[in-house]
N, C-alpha and C positions, 0 to 999 in steps of 0.2 A: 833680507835682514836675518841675521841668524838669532833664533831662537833659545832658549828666553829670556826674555827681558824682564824689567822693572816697571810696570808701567805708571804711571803719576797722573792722577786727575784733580787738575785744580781749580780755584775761581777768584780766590782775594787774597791778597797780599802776606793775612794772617797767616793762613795756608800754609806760607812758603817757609813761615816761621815753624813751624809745628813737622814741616818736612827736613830740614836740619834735624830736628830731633830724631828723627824716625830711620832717616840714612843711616846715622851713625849707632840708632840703640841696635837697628836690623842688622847691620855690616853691610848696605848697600853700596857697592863703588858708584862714581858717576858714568862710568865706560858702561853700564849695564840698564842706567837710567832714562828714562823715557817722560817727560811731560806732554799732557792735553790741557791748554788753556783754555776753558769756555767762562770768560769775564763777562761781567756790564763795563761801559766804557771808564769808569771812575775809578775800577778795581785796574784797567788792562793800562789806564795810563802808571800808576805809580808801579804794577807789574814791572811794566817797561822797565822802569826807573831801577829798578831793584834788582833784579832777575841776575844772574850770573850765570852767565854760558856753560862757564867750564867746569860746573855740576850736573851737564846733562850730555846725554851723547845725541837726543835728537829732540827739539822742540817744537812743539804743533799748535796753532793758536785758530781756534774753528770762526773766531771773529778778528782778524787784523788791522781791518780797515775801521780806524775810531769812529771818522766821519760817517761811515754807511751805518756801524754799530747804535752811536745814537739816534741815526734819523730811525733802526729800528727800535732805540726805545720810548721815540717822541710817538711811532706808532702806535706802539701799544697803550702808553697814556689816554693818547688820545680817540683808543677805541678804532681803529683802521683793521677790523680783521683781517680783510684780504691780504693786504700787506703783512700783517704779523706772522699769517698762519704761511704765507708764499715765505718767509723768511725762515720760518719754524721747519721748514720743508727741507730746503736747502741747507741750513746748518745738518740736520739730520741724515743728511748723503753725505756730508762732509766725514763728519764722524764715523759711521761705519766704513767711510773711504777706507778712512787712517785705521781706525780697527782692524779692519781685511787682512791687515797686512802682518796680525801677530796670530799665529796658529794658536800659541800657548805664551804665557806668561807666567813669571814666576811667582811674584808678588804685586798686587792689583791696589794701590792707596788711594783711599778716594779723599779728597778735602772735604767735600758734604754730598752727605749721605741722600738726603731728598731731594736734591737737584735729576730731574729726570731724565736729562741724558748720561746721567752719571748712573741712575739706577740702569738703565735699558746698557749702557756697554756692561754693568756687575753681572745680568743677566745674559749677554750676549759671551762675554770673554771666557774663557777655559783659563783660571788660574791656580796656582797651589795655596794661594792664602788671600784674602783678603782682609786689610786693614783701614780702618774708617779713623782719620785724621778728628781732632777737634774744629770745631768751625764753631768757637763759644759756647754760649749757655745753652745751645741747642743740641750738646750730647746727650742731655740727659731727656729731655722731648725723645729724640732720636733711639735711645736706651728702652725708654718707655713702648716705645712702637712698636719696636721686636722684639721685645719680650710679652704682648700683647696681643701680636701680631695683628697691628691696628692697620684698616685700608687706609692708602696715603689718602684716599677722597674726606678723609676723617676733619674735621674742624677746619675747612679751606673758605676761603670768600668763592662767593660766583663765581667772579672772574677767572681764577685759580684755578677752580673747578672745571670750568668752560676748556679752558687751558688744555687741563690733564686728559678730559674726554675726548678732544680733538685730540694729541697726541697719542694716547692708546689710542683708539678704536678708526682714526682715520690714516693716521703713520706708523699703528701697529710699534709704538712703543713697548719695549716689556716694561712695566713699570707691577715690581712686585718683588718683596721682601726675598735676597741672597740666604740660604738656607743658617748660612754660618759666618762670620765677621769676629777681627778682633778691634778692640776699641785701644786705641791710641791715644792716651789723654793723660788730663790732670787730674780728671773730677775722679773721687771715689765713687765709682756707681756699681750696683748689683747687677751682672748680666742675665741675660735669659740660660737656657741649658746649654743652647749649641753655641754659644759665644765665649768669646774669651776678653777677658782685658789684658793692659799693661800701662801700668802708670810713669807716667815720668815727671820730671821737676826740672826743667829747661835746663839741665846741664850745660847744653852747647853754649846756649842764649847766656848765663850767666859767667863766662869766660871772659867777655867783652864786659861786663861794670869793672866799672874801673872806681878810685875815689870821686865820689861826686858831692859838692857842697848840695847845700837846701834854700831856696830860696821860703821867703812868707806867703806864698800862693796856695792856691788847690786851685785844682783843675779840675772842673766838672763836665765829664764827659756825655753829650748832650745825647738824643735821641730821636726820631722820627715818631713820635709814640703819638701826634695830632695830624703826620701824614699819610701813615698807611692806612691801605684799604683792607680791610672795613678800620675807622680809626682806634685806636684804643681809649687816647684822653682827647678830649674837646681843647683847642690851641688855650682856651680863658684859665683851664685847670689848668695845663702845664705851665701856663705864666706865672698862675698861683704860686705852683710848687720851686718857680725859680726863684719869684720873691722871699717865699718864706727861707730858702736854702743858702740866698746871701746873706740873711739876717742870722742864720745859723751858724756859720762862717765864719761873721766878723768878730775881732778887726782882721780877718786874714783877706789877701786879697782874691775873690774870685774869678778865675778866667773860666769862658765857656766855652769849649772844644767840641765845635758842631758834629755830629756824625754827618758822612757822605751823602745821607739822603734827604736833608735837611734844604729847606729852599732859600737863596737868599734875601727873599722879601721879609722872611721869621725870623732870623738873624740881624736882620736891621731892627726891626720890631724887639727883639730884646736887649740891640744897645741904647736906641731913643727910649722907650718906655722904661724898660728896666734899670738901665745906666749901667749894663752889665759887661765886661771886656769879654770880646770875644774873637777867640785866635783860631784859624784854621790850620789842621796840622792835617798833611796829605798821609804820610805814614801811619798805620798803626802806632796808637800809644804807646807800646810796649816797645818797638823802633825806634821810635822818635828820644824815648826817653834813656835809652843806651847810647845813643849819638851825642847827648848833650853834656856840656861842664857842670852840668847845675842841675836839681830838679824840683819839683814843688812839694811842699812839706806834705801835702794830702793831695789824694785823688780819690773823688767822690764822684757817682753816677747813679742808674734805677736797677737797669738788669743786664748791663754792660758786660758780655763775658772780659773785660779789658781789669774791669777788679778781681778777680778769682785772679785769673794773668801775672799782674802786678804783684799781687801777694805770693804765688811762687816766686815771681822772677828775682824782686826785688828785697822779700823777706822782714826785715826789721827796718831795715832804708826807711821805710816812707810807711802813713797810717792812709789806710783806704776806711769810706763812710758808703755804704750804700744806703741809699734811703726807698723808703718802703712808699710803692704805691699805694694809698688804699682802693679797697676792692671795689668800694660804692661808687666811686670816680669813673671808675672803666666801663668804656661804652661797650666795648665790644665781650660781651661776658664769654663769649667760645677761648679768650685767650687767660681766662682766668685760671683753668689746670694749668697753664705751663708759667704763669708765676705763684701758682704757688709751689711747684717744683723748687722755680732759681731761688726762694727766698727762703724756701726749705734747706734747701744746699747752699744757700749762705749764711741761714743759722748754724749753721753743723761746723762750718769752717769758723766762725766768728770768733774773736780771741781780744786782745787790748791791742793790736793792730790792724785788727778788722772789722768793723762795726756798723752792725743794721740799724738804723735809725728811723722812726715813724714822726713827722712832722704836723700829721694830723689831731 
């Protein structure tokens, strides 16, 4: 393969969104482009779905097989080290397989930045630039960490943790901050010295709105925030918070647009109990609502980077509501610095069509 290329490291959908942008502000052809897809099976099925060939000149996916991909993440759920870390092993050949094969690269775009085999090829690769895609509210976590120069072992669960040790010190991960990065995003953020930003405002992405009516809905874009480990809110708070939020609402109609990690036993649970609609949408919000004739007067969430999103994409279109967790609620107090970050950077953005809201 003649040398150099474009190289592309991706994982969700969003990603692919934010690389459109970044082709075109770089001047990257796709005869020069190169993607690594390393998905969870939920991100690789709507990949699939989305993907267009004929923006890349070679595409590599270090997990293809759906079926093995989730029996590796029913593994890890369920605590099967052998199996995780035998799997963790083998992805990891895979990738410096593909690696091997580029001496030099010209430009290195990573989708997210803390994904650790994404850090160990930023470490491993010889390129002329590196640029760190948006992957949501976690540029500015991300922002904070190299400018800080925080170790990734920094505010991690066990597990997490567990993780990253077994992969530095027994698979010899490089897992350690790229001296220099430019930040590819929307958010206004201060870099550290050796970094650079470049902002953008989805130019590409807004080519495609077209006239769109409004329906009397909002969409409230749901969260994982009672299933991640270690949790943030106890599932009774987050009920709380849905009730008070329809009552906030009315009379408009509430739909609840689960995020991917959501289980579908807690979705039931908040159509019996709550009497709340709730629609499953596979694309990104921000997809979803370019494809459609019609959209909902509001979109409301907690720390959704999908409202910051919406508010470039869509502009005056539509009123986004973010509502404010409070802090006394949160179990998990390690994740309390990084909302007060998003809610910091959503006061800052805030205006008459973007609006923080505390319910407590």
């Amino acid at each position: 393969m003649n040398n150099p290329v474009n190289l592309f490291l991706i994982s969700t959908p969003l990603q692919l969104i934010n690389v459109i942008e970044a082709k075109k502000e770089l001047n990257i052809s796709n005869e020069s482009s190169v993607v690594i897809f390393m998905a969870y099976s939920i991100n690789l099925t709507v990949i699939k779905k989305i993907i267009d060939p004929t923006l890349w000149k070679e595409i590599y996916f270090i997990n293809e097989d759906l079926e093995a991909l989730k029996k590796h993440e029913e593994n890890f759920k369920k605590r099967r080290l052998f199996a995780v870390f035998r799997k963790a092993a083998s992805n990891f050949s895979k990738i410096k397989k593909i690696v091997k094969q580029f001496e030099r690269v010209d430009n290195l775009i990573v989708g997210y930045y803390l994904n650790l085999e994404n850090l160990h090829v930023m470490n491993s690769v010889k390129f002329n630039k590196l640029y760190l895609l948006d992957d949501g509210v976690a540029t500015i976590d991300i922002n904070n960490r190299r400018k800080n120069n925080w170790s990734f072992f920094k505010n991690q669960s066990w597990e997490l943790y567990f993780k990253m040790a077994f992969k530095k010190y027994f698979l010899n991960y490089r897992i350690k901050h790229p001296p220099a990065a430019c930040f590819f995003t929307i958010y206004d953020i201060k870099q550290g010295l050796n970094d650079q930003v470049i902002r953008h405002t989805y130019k590409e992405v807004k080519k495609q709105i077209k006239g769109l009516s409004k329906t009397d809905e909002v969409f409230f874009l749901g969260g994982s925030y009672s299933e991640v480990h270690p949790e943030m809110l106890i599932e009774t708070e987050y009920f709380d918070y849905l009730s008070k939020i329809s009552n906030y609402f009315k009379p408009k109609h509430l739909i609840y647009v689960p995020h991917k990690d959501e289980s579908s036993e807690k979705l039931e649970r908040i159509k019996s109990d709550l009497n709340i609609t709730v629609r499953v949408i596979e694309l990104p919000i921000e997809l979803f609502l370019l494809n459609q004739k019609e959209m909902p007067k509001t979109i409301s969430g907690m720390t959704t980077s999908a409202l910051p999103n919406c508010k470039e994409i869509f502009g005056e279109e539509i009123e986004i509501v973010a509502i404010k967790i409070n802090s006394e609620k949160v179990v998990n107090k390690s994740s309390l610095a990084v909302l007060d970050e998003v809610y910091g950077y959503f006061d800052k953005i805030s205006d008459d069509k973007f609006k923080v809201v505390s319910l407590d």
